[in-house]
N, C-alpha and C positions, 0 to 999 in steps of 0.2 A: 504493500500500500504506500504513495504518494506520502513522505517523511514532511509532507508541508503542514497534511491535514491534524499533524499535532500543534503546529504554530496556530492554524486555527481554534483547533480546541481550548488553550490559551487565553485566548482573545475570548472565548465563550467563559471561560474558569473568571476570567477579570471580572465580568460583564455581571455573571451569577454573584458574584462575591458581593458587589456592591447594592445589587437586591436585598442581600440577607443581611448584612453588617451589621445591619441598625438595629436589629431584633434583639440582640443582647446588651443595650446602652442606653434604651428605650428615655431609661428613669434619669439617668444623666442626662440628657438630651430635653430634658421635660424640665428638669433642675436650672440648669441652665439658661433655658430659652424664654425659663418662666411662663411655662403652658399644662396642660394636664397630662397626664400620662395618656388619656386616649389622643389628644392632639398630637402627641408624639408619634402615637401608631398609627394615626394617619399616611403618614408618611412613606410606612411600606404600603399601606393601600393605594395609593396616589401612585403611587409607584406601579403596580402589576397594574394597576385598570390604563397609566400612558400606553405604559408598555403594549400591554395585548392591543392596545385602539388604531397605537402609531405606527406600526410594522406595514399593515397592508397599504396605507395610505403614504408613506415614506417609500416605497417599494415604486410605487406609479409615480411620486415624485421626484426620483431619481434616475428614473429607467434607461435612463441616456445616458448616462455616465461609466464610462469605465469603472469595471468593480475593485480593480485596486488600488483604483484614484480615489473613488468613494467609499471605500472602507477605509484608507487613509484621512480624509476629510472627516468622516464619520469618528474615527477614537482622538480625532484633536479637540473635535466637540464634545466628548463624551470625559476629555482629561479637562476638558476645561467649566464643564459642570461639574463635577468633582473638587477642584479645585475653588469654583464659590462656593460647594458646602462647607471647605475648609475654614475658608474664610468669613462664611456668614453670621453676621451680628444677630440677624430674629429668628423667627418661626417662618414670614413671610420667605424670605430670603435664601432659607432652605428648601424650603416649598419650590420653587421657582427652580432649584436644584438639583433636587430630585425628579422634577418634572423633565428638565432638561438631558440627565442622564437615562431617563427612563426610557423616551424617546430616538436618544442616539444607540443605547445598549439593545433595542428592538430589533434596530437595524441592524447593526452588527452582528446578531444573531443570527438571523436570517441569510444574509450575506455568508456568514461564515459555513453555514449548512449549503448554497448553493454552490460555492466555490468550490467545498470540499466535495461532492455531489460528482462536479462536473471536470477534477482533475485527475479522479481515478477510474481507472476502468469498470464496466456495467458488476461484473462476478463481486467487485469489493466496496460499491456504493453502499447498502448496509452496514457494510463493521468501520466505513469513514463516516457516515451520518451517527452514527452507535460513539463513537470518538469525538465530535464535538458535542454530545450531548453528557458522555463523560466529563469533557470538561465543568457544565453546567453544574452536573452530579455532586463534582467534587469540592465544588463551592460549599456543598449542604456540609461534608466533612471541618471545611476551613471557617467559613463566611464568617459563624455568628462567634465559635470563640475566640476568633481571630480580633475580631469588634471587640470580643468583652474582656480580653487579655489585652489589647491595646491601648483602646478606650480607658479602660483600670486604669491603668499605667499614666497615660499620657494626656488623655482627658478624651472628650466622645472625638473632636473633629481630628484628632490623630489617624484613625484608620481610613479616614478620604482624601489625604496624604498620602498613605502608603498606596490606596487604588490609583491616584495620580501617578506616580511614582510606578508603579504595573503599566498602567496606559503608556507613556514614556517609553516604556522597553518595549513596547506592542508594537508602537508606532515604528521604531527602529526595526525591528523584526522584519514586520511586513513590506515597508520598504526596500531591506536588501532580498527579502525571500523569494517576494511574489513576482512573478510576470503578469505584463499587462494581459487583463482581459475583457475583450470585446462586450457591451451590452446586449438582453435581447429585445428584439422590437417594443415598442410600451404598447401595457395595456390599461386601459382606462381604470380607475376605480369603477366605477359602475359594469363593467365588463368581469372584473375580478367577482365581485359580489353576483353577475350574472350566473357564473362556473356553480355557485351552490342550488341552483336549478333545478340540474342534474343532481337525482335521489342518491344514487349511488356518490358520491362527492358527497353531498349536504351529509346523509348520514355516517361518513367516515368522519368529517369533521365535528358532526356530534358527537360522535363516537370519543374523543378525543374531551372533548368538555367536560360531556356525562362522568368518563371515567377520572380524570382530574377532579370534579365535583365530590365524588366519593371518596377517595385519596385523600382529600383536605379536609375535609368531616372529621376527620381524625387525626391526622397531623397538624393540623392548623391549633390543636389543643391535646398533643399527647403529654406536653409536663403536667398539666392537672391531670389528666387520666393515668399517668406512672407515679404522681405525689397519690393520687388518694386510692387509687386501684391496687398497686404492687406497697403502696408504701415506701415511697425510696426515697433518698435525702438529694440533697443537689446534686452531691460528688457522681450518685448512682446515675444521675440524672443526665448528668452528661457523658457518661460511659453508654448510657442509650444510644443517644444520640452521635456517638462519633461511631460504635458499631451500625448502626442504622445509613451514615455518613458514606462507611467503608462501603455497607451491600448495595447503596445506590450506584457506585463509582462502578463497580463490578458487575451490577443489573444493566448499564447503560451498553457496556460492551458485548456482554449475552443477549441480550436483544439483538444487535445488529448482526451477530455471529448467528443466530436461529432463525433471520429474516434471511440473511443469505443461503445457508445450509436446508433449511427447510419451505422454504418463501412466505411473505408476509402475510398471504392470507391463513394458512394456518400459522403462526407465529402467533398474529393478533388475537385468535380466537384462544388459542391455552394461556394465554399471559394473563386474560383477562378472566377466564375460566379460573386458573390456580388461586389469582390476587384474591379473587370473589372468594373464594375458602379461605383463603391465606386472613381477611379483614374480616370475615363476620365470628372468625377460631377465635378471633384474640382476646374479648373479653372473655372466654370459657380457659383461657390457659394460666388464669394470674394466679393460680396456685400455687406452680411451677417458674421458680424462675427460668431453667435452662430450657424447659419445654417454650416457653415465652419468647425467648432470644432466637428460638431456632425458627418460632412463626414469624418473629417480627425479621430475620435476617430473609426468608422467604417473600413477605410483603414490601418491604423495601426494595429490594433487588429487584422486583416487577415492578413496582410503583415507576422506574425508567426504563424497564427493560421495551416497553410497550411502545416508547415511544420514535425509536431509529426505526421498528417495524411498521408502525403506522406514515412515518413518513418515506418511507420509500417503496410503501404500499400507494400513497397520495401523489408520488412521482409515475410509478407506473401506471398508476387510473389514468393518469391525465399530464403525459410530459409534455405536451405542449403548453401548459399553465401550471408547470412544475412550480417556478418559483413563488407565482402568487397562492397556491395551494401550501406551500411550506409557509409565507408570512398569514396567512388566513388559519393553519393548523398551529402556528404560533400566537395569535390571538385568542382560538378556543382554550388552547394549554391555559392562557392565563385570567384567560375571562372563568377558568374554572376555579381555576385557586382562588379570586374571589368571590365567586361564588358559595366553594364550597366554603372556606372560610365565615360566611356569613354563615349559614345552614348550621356551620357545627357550633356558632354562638346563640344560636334560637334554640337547638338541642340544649342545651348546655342550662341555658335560662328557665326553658320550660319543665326539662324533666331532670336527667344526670348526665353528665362526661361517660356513665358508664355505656349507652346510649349510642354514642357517637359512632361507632366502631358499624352497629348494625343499620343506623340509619345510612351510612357511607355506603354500606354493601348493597344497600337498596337500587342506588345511584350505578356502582359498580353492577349490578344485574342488567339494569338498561342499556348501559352502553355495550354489554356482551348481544342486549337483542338488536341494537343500530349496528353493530359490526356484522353479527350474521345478515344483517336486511344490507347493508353495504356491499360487504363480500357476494352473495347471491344474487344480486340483482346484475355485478358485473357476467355471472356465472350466466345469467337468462339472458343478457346481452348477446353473447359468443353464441350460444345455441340456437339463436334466430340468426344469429348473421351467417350461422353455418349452415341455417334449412335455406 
């Protein structure tokens, strides 16, 4: 495989990291800025909702541009949002920050998936798509205790420094790595959003929401669910969480390795099959811790492995609107995580954390039945084009 599409992944590792940063600093950040602790967590909200909106519509706004001119352009902007949260006096100021990085790291994402896509040959597209989204994974490992070891230390705007400081080597990177390449023709916003027409498209990309939606039902609040469920104290707490950190890193590359070896459409359908056992086991296993770790090492690992298979599932549905199907399938990703995230605060309010796990699994059932209506519908496609 193309030794570039690690530089890429990279550039995805940056991009994640400054997502997550802020999750562990929250209270510093709120201290500070003299606002509330939810006004602080605004901020990663503001964040995933740029994110998922700005991709497809930065995608058509740039369509003409050389992608390694514009991926250049794109991390000067993204070090230099970064660099005003560094430096911001308010609340306003960081807003305006986050907004900014939210929007350039969209693109970059994107970007980084198409480029790697299309400098490796068709047999290794999966395990390079599985690779940049490793990198994203591996943010989940570093991001937040990165923030709260640094932040500790140095105070909260220390660690958007240190992503400044990553962006910088990026930019360098890329520069000497990449060769130019060509744009392809634009296609309208309104033409992009036409592609979801087509059932078979619309329901992959649901497919992709639905099951993020369930994901985050539960992750979006598994330290209250390991404080009051297992009982564990912080230290336990982030021994979770950096195991959970590892099986992502490792799920993202297994995906792309079973979309290749086995093809994405059955890929998609066991990932999302096992997870659905893997997420509705886990409030029945807190008995056991090591019984626990080995479900939770199981659902994480899926929790990315699903997704290099669904994107290069979305490539072969539809490669002539490959890339706006990868910024549109990067939109659902993140339109889920807020969503699910709300879903698992109205759990949460209404009934218990313990709750969460099974209402997730609900979400994760649907998106098992838009994958099969997705997958099948291509399958009744061929069969009439064949009669």
């Amino acid at each position: 495989m193309n030794k570039k599409v690690y530089l890429l992944a990279l550039v995805a590792f940056v991009v994640g990291t400054v997502e997550l940063i802020i999750g562990g600093i929250l209270d510093l950040v709120a201290q500070d800025l003299g606002v509330s602790l939810g006004q602080a967590g605004f901020l990663i909200t503001i964040f995933s909702l740029v994110f998922g909106i700005a991709s497809p519509i930065l995608l058509t706004a740039t369509a003409r541009f050389d992608r390694k001119k514009l991926m250049l352009v794109t991390l000067v902007i993204f070090f230099m949002g970064n660099m005003l949260a560094y430096w911001s006096p308010n609340y306003s100021t960081i807003m305006a920050a986050r907004i900014l990085t939210a929007g350039s790291g969209s693109l970059l994402v994107v970007l980084a998936v198409t480029i790697a896509s299309a400098i490796v040959a068709k047999e290794y597209r999966g395990r390079a798509i599985g690779t940049i989204f490793m990198g994203i994974s591996g943010s989940l490992v570093l991001g937040v205790p990165i923030g709260l070891t640094i932040g500790n230390s140095f105070g909260w705007r220390a660690p958007f420094l240190l992503i400044s400081v990553l962006s910088l080597l990026s930019i360098i990177a890329v520069a000497i790595s990449l060769g130019e390449m060509a744009p392809k023709p634009v296609i309208s916003l309104k033409d992009q959003l036409r592609t979801l027409k087509d059932k078979k498209i619309f329901s992959a990309q649901l497919t992709s929401f639905l099951f993020l939606t369930g994901h985050l039902v539960l992750y979006a609040y598994l330290t209250p669910f390991l404080k009051e469920e297992m009982g564990m104290n912080a230290a336990w707490v982030s021994i979770v969480y950096f195991i959970f950190g590892v099986a992502a890193v490792m799920g993202g590359g297994v995906g792309g390795f079973l979309s290749d070896k086995f093809g994405s459409d059955k890929s998609i359908l066991g990932i999302i099959m096992v997870f659905a056992v893997a997420i509705f086991t886990i409030p029945h296993v807190t008995f056991s811790l090591p019984v626990f770790l080995i479900v939770l090492i199981i659902w994480s690992a899926l929790s990315w492995a699903v997704t290099p298979a669904q994107q290069n599932y979305l490539i072969s549905s539809a490669p002539e609107t490959s890339d706006i199907q990868q910024s549109l399938n990067n939109s659902a990703l993140h339109f889920g995580i807020a969503f699910g995230s709300s879903i698992g605060g109205i759990v949460i309010e209404q009934a218990s954390v313990t709750h969460n796990a099974t209402v997730g699994g609900f979400f994760v059932l649907l998106a098992l039945a838009t994958a099969y209506f997705s997958i099948t519908r291509g399958q009744e496609a061929y069969k009439q084009e064949a009669v």
